[in-house]
N, C-alpha and C positions, 0 to 999 in steps of 0.2 A: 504494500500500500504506500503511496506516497504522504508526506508528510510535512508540513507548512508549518515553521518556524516564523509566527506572528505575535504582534501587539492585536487584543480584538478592539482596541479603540481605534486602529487604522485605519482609514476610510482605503489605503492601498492595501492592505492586507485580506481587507471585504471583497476587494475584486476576484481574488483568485478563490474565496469563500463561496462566492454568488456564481462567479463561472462554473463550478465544480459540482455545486448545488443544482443549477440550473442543468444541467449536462447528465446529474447523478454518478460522477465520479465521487468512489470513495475518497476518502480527504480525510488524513490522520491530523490535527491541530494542537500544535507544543507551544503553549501562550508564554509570550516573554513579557518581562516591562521594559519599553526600550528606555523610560528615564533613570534605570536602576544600575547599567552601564554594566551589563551581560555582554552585548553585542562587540563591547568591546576588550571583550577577552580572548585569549590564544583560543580555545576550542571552539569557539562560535567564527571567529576571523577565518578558520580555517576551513568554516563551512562558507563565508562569505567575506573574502577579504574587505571588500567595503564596512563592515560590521552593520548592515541594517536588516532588518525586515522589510516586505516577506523574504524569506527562502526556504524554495523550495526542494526536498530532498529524496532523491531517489534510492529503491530498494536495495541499486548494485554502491549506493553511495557517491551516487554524482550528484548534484547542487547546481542551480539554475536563481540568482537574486533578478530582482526588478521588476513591480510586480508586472508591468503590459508584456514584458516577455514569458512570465508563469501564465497570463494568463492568455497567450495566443498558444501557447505551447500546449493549455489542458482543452482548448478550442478547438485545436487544429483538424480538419476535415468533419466539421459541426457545422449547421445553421449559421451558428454565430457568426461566424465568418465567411464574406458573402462570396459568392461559385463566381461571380463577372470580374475581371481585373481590374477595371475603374473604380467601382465599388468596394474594394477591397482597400483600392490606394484612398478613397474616400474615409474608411473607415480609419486607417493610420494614420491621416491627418488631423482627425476626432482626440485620436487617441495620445498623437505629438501636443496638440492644443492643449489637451489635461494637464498634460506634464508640463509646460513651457509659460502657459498663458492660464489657467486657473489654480493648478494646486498651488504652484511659490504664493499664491496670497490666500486663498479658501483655506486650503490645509492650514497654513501657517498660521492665520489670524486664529483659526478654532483651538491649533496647540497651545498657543502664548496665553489666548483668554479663558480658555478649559485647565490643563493639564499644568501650564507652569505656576511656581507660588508668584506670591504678588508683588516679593522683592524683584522676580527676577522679570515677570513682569513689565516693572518700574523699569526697568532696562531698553524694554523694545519698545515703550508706549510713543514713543517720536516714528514709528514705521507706522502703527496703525494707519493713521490715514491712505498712506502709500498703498497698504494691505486692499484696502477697505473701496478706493480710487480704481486701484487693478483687479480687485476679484468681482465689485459691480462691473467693469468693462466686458472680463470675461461670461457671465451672467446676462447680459446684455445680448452677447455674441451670441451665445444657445437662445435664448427670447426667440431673436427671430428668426434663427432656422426653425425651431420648433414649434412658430406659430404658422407655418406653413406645411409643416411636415410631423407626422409623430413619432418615428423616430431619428436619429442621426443621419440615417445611411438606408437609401432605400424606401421602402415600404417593409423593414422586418428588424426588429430587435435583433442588435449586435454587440460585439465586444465595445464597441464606441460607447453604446450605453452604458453597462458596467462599467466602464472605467470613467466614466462623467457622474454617474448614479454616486460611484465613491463617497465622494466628499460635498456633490451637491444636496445630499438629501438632509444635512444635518449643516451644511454653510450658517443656520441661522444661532449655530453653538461662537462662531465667530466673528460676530453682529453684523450677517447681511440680514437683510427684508426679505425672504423669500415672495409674500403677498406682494411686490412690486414686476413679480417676472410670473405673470397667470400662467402662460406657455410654458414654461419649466415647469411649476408647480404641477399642473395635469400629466405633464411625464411623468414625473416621480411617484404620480397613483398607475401611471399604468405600467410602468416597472415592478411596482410594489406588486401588481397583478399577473407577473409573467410567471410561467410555469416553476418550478421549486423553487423561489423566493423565498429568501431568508433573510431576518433584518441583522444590521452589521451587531456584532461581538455576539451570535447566538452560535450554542457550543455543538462541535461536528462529530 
């Protein structure tokens, strides 16, 4: 069985959770705390020298970090990801955009304002804005493809969703409005509604 070395408060850790779930791959789940500084120990480095979650680890003991590559990896030759080659390149641009242009502020704003203490905090509260400026932008960006379209890519739920579902479904832990973007919000029920849906840090 494969085996995902996660935080379950990771909105990237839920990805490869939700693809896995959705697909009914078995999915063995070894919860870390990444602020407890596990990941950056000799035996965890050596399953992922970058020291983060997810990773993922295979039976013969091979290891695969990041989560959009776990999770095109537990996709691959699924629905998820779409049979046309534009469509596909479509979906990887969804999926670059997550990484590049939403999580550095979604994610982050929700880590500093959830998860960190208040001293530390006190430290990034001059980024907010910055966070808050670029993660409405990218929020923005999904509004209006998705007020034309219901999903990403296509006419069919794919890996673009999962990995936008991440961290949009909970954005509002790191003061975005979601009720300012209707279009998303109706995503994120009809995601909520796709076949074995699982809501993030529920145990596998």
């Amino acid at each position: 069985m494969l085996t995902l070395y996660q935080d379950p408060r990771s909105g990237n850790c839920y990805k490869a959770v939700l693809t896995a779930a959705h697909l009914g791959i078995p999915l063995k789940t070894v919860d870390i705390d990444v602020t407890s500084g596990v990941t950056r120990k000799p035996d965890f480095l050596a399953k992922n020298p970058n020291g983060r979650v997810p990773t993922l680890e295979f039976e013969d003991g091979r290891h695969l970090p990041e989560s959009n590559a776990i999770i095109w990896y537990l996709a691959e030759g699924s629905a998820l990801i779409p049979a046309d080659r534009f469509a596909r390149a479509q979906m990887l641009q969804w999926m670059f955009f997550e990484q590049y242009s939403h999580e550095p502020y979604i994610a982050v704003a929700r880590f500093w304002m959830v998860f960190a203490s208040k001293e530390q905090l006190r430290q990034k509260e001059h980024l907010i804005p910055e966070w808050h400026t670029k993660g409405n932008a990218a929020l923005g960006v999904m509004e209006d493809r998705l007020k034309k379209n219901d999903w990403f890519v296509g006419q069919a739920y794919s890996l673009a969703d999962i990995a936008l579902h991440a961290y949009t479904h909970c954005a509002e832990e790191g003061g975005f409005n979601l009720k300012k973007y209707p279009a998303v919000s109706a995503w994120l029920s009809r995601v909520a509604a796709t076949k074995g849906f699982v809501p993030m840090g529920a145990s596998r």
